[in-house]
N, CA, C and O atoms as CSV, one atom per row, in Angstrom:
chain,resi,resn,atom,element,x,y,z
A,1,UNK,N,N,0.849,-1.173,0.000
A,1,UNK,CA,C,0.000,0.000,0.000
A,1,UNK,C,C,0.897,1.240,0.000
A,1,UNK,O,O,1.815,1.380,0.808
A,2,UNK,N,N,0.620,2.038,-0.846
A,2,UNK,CA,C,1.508,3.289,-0.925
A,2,UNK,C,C,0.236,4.932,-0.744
A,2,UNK,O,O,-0.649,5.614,-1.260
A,3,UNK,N,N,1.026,4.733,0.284
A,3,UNK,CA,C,-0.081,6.638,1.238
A,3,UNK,C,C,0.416,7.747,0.453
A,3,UNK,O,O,1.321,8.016,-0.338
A,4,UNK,N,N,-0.246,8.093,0.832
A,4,UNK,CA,C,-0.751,10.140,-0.506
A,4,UNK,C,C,-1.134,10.610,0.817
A,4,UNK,O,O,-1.666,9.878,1.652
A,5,UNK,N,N,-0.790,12.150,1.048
A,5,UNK,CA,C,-1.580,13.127,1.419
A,5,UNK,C,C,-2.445,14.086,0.359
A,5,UNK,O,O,-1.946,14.756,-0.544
A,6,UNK,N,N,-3.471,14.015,0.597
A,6,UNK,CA,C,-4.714,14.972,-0.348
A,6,UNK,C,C,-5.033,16.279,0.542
A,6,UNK,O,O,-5.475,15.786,1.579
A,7,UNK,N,N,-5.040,16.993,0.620
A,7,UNK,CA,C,-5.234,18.414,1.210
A,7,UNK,C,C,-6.355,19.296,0.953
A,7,UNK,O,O,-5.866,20.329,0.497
A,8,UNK,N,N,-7.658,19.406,1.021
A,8,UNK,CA,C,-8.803,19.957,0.748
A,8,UNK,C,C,-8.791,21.564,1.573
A,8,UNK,O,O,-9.225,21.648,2.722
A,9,UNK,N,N,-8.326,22.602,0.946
A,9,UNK,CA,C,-8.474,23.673,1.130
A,9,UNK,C,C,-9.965,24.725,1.211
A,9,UNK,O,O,-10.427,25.128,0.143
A,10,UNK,N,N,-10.650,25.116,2.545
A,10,UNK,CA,C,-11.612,26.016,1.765
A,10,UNK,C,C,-11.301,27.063,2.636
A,10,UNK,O,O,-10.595,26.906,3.633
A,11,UNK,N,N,-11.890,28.317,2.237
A,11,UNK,CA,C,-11.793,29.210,3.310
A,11,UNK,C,C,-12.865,29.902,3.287
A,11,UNK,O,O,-13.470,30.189,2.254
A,12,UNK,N,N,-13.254,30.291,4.642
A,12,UNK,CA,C,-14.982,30.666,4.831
A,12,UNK,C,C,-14.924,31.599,4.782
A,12,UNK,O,O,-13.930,32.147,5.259
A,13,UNK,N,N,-16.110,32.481,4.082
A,13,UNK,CA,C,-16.327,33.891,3.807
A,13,UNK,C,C,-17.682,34.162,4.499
A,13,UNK,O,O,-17.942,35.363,4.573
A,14,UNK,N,N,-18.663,33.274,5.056
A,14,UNK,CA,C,-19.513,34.092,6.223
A,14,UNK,C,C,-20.068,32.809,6.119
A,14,UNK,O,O,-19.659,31.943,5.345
A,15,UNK,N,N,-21.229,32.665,7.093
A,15,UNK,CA,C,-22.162,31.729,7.473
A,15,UNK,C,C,-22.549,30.517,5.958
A,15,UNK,O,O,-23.254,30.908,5.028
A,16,UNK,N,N,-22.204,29.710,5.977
A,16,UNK,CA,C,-22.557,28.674,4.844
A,16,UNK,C,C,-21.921,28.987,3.376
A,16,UNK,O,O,-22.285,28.232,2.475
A,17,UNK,N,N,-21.025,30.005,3.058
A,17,UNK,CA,C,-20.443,30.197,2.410
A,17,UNK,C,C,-18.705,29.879,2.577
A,17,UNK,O,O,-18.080,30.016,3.628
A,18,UNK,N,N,-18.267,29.533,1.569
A,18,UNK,CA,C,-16.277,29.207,1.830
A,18,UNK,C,C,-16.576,29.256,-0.124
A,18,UNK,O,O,-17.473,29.188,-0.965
A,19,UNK,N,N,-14.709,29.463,0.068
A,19,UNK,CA,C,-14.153,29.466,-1.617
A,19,UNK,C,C,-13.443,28.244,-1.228
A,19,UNK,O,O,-12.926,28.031,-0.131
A,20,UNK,N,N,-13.473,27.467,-2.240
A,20,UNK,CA,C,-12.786,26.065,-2.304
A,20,UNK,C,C,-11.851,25.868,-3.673
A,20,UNK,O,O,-11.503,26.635,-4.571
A,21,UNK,N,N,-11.616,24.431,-3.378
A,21,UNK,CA,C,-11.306,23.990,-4.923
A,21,UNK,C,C,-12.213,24.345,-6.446
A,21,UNK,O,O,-11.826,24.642,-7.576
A,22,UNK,N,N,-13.433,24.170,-5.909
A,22,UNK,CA,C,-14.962,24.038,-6.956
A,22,UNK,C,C,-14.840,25.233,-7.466
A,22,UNK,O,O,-14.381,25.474,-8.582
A,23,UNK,N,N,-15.373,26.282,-6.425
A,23,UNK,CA,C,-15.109,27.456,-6.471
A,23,UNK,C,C,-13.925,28.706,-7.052
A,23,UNK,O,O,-13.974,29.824,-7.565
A,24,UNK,N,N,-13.524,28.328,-6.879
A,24,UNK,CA,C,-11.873,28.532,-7.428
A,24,UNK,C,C,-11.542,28.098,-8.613
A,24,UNK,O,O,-10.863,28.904,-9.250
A,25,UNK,N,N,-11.847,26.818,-9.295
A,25,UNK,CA,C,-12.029,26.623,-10.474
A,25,UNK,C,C,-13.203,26.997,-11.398
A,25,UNK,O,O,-13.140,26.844,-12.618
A,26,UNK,N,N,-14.231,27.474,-10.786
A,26,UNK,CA,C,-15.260,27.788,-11.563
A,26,UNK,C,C,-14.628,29.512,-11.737
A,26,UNK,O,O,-14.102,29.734,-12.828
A,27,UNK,N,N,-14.651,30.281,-11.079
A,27,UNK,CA,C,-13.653,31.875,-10.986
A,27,UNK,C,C,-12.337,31.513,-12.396
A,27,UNK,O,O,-12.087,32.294,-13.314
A,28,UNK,N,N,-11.942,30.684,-12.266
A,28,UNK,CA,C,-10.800,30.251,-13.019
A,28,UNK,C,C,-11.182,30.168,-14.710
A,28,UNK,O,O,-10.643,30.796,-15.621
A,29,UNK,N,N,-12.178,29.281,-14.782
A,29,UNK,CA,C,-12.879,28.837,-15.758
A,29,UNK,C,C,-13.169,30.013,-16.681
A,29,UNK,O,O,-12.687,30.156,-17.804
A,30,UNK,N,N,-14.158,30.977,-15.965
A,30,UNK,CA,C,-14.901,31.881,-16.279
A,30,UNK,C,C,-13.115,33.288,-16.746
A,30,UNK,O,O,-13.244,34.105,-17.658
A,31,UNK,N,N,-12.032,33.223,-16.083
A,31,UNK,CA,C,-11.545,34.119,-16.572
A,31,UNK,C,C,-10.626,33.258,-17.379
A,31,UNK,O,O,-9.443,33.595,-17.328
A,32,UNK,N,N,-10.817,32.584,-17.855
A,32,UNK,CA,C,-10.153,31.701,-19.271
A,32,UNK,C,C,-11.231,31.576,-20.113
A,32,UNK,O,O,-10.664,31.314,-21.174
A,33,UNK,N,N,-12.154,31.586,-20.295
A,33,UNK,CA,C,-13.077,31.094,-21.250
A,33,UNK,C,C,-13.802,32.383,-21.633
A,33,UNK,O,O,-14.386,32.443,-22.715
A,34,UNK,N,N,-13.791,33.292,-20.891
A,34,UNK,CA,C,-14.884,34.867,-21.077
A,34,UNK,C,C,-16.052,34.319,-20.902
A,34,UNK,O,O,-16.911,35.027,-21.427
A,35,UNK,N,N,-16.598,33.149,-20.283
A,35,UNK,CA,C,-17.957,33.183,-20.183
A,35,UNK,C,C,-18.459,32.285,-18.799
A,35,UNK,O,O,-17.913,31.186,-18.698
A,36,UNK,N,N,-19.361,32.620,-17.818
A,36,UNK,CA,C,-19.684,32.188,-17.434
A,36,UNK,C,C,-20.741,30.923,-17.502
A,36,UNK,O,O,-20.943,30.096,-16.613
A,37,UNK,N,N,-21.548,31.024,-19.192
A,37,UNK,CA,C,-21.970,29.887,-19.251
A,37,UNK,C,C,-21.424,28.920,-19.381
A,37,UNK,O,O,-21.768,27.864,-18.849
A,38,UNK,N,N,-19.977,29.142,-20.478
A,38,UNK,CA,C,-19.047,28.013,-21.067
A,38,UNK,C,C,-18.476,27.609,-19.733
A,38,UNK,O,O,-18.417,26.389,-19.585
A,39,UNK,N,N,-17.980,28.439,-18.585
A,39,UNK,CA,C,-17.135,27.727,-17.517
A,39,UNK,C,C,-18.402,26.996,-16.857
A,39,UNK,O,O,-18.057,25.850,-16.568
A,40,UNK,N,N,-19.738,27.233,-16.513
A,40,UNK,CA,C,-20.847,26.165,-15.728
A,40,UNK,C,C,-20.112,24.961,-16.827
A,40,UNK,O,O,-19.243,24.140,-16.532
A,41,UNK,N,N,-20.461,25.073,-17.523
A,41,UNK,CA,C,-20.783,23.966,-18.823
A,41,UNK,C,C,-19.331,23.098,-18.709
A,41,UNK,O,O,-19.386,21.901,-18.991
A,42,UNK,N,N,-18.529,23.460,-18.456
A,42,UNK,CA,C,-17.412,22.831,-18.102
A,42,UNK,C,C,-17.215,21.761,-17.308
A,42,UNK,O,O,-16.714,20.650,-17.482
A,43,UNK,N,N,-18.106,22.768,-15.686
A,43,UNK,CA,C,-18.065,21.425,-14.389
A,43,UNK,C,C,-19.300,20.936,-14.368
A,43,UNK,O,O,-19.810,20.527,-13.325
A,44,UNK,N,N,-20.034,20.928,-15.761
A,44,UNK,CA,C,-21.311,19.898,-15.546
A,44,UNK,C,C,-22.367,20.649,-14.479
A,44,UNK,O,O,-23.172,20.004,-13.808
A,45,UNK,N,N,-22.242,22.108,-14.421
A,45,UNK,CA,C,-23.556,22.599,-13.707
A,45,UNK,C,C,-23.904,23.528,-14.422
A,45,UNK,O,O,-23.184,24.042,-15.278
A,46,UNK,N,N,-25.752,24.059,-13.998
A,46,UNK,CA,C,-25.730,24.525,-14.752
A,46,UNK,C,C,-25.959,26.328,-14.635
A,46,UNK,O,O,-25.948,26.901,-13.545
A,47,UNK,N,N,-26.120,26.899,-15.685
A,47,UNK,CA,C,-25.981,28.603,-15.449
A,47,UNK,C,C,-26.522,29.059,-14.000
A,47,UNK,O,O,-25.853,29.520,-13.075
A,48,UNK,N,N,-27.717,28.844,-14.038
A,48,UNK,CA,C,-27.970,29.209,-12.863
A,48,UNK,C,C,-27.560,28.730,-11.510
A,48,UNK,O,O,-27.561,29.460,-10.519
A,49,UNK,N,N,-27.149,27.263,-11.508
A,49,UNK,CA,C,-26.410,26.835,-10.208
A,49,UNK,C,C,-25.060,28.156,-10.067
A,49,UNK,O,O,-24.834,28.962,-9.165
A,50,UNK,N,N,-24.562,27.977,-11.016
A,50,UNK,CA,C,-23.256,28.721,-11.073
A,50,UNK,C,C,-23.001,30.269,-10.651
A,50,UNK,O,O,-21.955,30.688,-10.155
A,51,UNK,N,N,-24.229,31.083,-10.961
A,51,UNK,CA,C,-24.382,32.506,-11.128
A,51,UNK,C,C,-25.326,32.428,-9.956
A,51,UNK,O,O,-25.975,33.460,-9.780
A,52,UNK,N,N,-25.479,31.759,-9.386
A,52,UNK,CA,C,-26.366,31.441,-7.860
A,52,UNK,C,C,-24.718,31.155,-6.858
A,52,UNK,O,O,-24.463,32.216,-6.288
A,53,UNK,N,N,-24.083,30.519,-6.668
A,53,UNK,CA,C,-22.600,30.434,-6.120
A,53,UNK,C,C,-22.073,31.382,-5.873
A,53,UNK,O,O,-21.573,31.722,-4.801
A,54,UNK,N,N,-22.143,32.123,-7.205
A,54,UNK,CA,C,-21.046,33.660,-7.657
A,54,UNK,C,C,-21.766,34.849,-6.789
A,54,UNK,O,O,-21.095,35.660,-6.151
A,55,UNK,N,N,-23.152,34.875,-6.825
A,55,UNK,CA,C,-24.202,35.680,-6.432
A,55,UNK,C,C,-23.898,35.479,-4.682
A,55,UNK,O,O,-23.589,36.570,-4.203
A,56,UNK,N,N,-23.913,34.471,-3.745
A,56,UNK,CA,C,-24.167,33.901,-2.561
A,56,UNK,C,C,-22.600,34.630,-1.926
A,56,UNK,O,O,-22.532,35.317,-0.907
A,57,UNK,N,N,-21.079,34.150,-3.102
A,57,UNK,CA,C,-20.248,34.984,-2.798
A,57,UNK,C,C,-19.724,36.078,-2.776
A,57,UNK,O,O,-18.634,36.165,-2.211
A,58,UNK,N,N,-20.241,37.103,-3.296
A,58,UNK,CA,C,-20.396,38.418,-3.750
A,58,UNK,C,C,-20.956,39.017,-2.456
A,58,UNK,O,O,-20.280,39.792,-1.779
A,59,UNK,N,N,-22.170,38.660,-2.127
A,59,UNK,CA,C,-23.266,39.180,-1.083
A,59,UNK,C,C,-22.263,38.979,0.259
A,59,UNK,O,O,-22.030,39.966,0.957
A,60,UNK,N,N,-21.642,37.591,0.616
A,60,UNK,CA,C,-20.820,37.604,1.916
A,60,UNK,C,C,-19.494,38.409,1.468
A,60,UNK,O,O,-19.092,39.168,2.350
A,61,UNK,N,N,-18.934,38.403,0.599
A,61,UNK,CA,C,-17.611,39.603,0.660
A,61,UNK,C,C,-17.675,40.988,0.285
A,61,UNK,O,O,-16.691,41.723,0.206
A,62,UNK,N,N,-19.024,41.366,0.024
A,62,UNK,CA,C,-19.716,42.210,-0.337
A,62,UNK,C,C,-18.954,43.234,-1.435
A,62,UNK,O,O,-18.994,44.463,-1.369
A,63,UNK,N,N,-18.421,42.634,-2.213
A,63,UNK,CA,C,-17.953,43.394,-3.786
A,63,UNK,C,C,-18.055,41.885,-4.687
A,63,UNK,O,O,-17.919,40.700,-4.383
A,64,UNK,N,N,-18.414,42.739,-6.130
A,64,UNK,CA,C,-18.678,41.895,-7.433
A,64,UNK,C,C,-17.711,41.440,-7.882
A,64,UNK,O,O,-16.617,42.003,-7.937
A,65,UNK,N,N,-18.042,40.103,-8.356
A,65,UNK,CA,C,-16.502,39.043,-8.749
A,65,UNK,C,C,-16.762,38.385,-9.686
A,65,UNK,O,O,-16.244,37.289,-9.902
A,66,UNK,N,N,-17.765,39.033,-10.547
A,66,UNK,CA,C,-17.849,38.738,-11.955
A,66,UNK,C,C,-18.983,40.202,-12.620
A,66,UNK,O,O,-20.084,40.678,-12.346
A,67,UNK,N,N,-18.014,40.415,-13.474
A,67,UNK,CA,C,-18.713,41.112,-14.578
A,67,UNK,C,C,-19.309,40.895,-15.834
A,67,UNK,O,O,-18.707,40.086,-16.540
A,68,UNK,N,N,-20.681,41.570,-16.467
A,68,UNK,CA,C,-20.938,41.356,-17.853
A,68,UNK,C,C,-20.148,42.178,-18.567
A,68,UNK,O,O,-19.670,43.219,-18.117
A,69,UNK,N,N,-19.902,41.554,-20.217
A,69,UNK,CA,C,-19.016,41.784,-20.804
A,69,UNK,C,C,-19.954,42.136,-22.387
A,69,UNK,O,O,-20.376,41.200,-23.066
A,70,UNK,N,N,-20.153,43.498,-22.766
A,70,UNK,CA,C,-21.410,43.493,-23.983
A,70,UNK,C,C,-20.392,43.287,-25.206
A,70,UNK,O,O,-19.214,43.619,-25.334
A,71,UNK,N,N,-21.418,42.513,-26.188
A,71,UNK,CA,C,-20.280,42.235,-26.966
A,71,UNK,C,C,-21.157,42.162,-28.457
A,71,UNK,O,O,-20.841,41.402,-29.372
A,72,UNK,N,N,-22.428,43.199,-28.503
A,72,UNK,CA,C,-22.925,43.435,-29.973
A,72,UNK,C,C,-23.346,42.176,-30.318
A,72,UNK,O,O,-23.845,41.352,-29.551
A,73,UNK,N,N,-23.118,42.037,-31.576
A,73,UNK,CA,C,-23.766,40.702,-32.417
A,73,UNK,C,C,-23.099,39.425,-32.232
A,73,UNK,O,O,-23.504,38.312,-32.568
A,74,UNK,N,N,-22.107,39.717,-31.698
A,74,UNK,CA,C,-21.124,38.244,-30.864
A,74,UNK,C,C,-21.583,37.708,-29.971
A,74,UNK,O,O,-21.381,36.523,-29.704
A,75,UNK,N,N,-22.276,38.461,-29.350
A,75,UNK,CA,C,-22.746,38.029,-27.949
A,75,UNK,C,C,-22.229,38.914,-26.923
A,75,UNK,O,O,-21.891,40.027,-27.328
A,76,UNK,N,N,-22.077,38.649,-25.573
A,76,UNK,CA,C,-21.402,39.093,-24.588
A,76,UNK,C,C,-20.735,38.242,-23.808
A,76,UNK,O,O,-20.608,37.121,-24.300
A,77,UNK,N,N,-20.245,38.413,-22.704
A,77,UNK,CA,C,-19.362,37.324,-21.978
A,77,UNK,C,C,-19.424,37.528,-20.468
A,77,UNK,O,O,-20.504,37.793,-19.940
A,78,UNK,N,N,-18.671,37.452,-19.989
A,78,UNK,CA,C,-18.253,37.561,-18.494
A,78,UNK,C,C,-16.711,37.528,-18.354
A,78,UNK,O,O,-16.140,36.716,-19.082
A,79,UNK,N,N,-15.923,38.312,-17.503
A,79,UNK,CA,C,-14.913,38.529,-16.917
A,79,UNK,C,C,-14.741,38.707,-15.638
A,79,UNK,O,O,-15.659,39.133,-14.938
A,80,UNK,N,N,-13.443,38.382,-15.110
A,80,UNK,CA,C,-13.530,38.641,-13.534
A,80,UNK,C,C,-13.305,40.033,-13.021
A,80,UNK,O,O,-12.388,40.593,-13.622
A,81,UNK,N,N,-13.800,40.659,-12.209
A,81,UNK,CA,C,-12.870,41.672,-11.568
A,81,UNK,C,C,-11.506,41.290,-10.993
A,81,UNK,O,O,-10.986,40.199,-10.758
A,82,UNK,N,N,-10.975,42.954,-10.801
A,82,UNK,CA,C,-9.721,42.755,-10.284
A,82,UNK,C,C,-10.173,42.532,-8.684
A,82,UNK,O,O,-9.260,42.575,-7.861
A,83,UNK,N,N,-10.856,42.414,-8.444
A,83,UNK,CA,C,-10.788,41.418,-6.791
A,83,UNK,C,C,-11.118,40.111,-7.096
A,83,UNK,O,O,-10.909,39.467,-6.069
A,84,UNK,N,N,-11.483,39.455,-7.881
A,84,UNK,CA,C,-12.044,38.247,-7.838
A,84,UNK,C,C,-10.688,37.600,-8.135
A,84,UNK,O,O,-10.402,36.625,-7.440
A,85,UNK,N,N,-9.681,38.058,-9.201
A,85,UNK,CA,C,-8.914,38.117,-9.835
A,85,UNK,C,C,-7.856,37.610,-8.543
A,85,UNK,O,O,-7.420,36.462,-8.461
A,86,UNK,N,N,-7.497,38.887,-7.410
A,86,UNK,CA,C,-7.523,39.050,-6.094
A,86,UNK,C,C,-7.177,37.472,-4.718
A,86,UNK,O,O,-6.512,36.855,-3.885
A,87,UNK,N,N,-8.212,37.687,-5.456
A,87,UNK,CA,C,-8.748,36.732,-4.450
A,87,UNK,C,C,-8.523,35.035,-4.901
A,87,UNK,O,O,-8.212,34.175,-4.076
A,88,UNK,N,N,-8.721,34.795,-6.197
A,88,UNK,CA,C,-8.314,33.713,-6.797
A,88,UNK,C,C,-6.904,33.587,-6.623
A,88,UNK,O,O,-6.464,32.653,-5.952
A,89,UNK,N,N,-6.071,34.510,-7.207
A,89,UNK,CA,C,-4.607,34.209,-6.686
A,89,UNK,C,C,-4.145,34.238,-5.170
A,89,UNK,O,O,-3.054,33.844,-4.758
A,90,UNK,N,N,-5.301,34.841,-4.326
A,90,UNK,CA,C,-4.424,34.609,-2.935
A,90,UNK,C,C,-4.816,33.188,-2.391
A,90,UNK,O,O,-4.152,32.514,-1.604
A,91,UNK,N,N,-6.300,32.786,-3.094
A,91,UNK,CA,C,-6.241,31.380,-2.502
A,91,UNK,C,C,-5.786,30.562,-3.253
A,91,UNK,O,O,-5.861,29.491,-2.651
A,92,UNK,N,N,-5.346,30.405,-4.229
A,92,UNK,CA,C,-4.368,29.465,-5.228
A,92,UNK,C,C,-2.785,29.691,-4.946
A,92,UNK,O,O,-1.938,29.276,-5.737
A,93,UNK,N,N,-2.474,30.348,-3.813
A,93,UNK,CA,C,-0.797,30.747,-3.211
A,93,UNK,C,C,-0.965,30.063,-2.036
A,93,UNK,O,O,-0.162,29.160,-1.802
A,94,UNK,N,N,-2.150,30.379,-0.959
A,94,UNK,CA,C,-2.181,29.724,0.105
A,94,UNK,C,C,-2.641,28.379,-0.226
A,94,UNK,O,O,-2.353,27.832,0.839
A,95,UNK,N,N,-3.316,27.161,-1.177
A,95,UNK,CA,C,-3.667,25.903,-0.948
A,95,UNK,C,C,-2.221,25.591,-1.607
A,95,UNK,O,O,-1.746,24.504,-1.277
A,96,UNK,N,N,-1.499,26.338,-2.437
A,96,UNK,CA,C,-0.210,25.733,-2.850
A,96,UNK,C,C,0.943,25.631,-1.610
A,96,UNK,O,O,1.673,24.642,-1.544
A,97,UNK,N,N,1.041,26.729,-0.644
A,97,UNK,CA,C,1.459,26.654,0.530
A,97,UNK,C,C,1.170,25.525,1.479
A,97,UNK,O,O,1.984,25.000,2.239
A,98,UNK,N,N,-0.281,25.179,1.312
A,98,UNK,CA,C,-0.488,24.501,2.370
A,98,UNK,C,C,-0.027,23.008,2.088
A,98,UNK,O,O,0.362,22.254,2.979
A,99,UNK,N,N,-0.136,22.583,0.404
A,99,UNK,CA,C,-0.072,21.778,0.131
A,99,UNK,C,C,1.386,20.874,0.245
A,99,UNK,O,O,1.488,19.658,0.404
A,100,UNK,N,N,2.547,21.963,0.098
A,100,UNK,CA,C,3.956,21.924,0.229
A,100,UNK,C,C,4.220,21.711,1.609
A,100,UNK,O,O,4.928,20.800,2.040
A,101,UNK,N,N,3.602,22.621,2.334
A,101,UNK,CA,C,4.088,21.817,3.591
A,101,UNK,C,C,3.458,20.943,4.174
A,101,UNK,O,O,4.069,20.369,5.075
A,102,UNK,N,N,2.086,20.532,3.902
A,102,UNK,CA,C,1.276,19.091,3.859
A,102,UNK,C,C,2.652,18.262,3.673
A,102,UNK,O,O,3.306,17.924,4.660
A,103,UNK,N,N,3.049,17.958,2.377
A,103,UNK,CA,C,3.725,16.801,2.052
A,103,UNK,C,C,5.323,17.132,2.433
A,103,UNK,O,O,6.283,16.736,1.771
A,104,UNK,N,N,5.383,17.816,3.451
A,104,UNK,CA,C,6.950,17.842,4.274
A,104,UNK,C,C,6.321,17.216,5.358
A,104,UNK,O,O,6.849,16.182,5.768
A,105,UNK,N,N,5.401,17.584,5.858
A,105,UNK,CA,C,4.724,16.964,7.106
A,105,UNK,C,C,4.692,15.608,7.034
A,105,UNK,O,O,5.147,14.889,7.923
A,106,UNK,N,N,4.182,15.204,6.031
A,106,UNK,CA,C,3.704,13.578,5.273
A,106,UNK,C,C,4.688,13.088,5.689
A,106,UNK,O,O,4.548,12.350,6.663
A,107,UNK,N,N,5.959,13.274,5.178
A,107,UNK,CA,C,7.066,12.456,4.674
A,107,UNK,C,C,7.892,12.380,5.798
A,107,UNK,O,O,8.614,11.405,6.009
A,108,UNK,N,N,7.796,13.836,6.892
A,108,UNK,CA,C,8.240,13.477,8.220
A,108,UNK,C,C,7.621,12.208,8.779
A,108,UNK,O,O,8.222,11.139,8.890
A,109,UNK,N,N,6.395,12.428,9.110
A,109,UNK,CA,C,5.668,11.564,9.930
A,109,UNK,C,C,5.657,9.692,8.968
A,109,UNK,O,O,6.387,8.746,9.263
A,110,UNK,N,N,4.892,9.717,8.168
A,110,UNK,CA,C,5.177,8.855,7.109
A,110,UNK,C,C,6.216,7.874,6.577
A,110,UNK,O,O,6.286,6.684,6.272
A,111,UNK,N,N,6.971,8.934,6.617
A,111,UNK,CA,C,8.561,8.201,6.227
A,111,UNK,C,C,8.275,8.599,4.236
A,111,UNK,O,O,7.217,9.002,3.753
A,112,UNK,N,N,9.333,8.368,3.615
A,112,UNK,CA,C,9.816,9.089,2.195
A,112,UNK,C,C,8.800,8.360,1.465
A,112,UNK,O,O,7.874,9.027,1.003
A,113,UNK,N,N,8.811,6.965,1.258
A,113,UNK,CA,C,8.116,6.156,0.684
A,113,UNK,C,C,6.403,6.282,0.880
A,113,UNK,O,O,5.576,5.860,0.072
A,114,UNK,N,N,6.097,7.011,2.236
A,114,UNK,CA,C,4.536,6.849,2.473
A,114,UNK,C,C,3.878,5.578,2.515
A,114,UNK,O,O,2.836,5.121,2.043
A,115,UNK,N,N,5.204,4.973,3.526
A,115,UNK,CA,C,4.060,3.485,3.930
A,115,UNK,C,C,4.386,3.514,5.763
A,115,UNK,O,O,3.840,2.693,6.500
């Protein structure tokens, strides 16, 4: 049997709300793709689950972390703000932090091999 440490990062932003992995990749999604439908459509949920999430986190940190984007006969899109923006990179520095020294911890306790 060979042991892994897995590290599940969230961090709470008020009563029943936290930014996670999910979360964090859906923010991610949406500022790679310009769209918030295409990033739902990505993790298999759908617009409104998604823009219901975004909406729930907005209200507890109380500034907007996604914008509409008008875009004429193309359509329009979505982009992040520069806090969402913000905020995605400070929790994608801290689960990378945590994760690095997760697996110093591991390998202390564990031993190198993880058995």
């Amino acid at each position: 049997m060979h042991l892994m440490p897995k590290i599940k990062v969230w961090v709470l932003v008020g009563p029943g709300q936290k930014l996670g992995t999910g979360r964090a990749d859906l923010l991610q999604a949406i500022d790679e793709l310009g769209s918030l439908q295409k990033a739902a459509a990505r993790f298999g949920m759908s617009y409104r689950y998604a823009w219901g999430v975004l909406r729930a986190l907005e209200r507890e940190l109380g500034t907007p972390l996604v914008e509409r984007v008008p875009g004429g006969r193309r359509g329009g899109g979505s982009r992040l703000t520069r806090q969402a923006r913000e905020l995605l990179s400070r929790y994608r520095r801290f689960q990378e932090a945590l994760q690095r020294h997760g697996a110093r911890e591991f390998r202390r306790i564990f031993g190198a091999d993880g058995r």
